[in-house]
N, C-alpha and C positions, 0 to 999 in steps of 0.2 A: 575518557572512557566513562561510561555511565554506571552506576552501580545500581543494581534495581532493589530495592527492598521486598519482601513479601507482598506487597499489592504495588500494579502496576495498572497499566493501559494498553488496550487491544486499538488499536486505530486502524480499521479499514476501510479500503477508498476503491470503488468497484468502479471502473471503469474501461473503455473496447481499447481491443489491441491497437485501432489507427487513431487513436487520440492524441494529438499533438502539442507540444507549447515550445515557443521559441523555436521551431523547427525540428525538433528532438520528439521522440517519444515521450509523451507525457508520462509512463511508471517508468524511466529510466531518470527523467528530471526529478521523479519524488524520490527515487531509491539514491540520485546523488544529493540532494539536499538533507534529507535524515543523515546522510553520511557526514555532511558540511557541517551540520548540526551539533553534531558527534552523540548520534542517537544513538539506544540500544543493539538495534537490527531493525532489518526491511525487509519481505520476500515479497513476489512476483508470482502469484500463479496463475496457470493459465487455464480458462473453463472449456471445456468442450460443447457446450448451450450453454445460451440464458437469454432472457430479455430484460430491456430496461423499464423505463417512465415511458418510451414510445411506444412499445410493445413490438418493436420489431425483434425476430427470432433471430439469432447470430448460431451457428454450427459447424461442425466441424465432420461431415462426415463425408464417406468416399470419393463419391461423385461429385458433391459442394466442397469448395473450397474455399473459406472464407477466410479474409484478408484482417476483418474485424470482431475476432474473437474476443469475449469477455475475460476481463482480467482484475484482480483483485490482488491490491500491494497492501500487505500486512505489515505493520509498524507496533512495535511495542516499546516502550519505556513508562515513562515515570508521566506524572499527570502535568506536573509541571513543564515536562520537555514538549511533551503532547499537545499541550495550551501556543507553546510557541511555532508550531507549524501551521495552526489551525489557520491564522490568516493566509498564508502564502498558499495554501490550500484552496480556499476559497478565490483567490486570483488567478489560479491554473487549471483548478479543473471546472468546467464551461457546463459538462455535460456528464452525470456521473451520480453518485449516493456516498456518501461519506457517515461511517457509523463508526460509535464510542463505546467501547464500555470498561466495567473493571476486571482485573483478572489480578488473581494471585499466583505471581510468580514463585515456581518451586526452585528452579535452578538456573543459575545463568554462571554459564564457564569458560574460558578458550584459555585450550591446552599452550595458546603463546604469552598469558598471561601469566604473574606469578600468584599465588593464593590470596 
């Protein structure tokens, strides 16, 4: 389990819902890797717009249904953990924006853990 110190790492990696590796969803392969890792945390959101590098529009509204919504798996740890995904990173995602920065962690806690 990772212990984050007051400055950590924001690692986000924007990429569409149908992006695949190995046959899997590609942010279910990055959320189980952080995991393998024994990262901080990973989350998954999902955008309702946006466009990329191509400019093409991805949306989410009534009548459109899209299959390739924008999605953004958020990864925080330590800079060092963060260094270590960085290549498998760049072997999996093909098509996508991957951004770094720092952040100062205030709290990090899980009530199944002891203090």
């Amino acid at each position: 389990m990772t212990k984050l110190p007051g400055k950590g790492c924001l690692l986000r990696v924007y990429i569409g819902e149908s992006d695949k590796t190995g046959g899997k969803p590609l942010y279910e392969a990055i959320v189980l890797k952080t995991r393998e890792l024994g990262m901080a945390g990973a989350t998954v959101l999902r955008g309702i717009m946006g466009f990329g590098a191509n400019s093409r529009v991805h949306t989410a509204k009534v009548l459109e249904i899209s299959e390739d919504l924008p999605l953004v798996v958020e990864i925080v740890d330590t800079e060092e953990n963060i260094e270590k995904l960085l290549p498998w990173l760049d072997d999996v995602v093909k098509e996508g924006l991957v951004t770094l920065e720092e952040i100062k962690v205030v709290n990090y806690r899980s009530s199944r853990l002891p203090n």
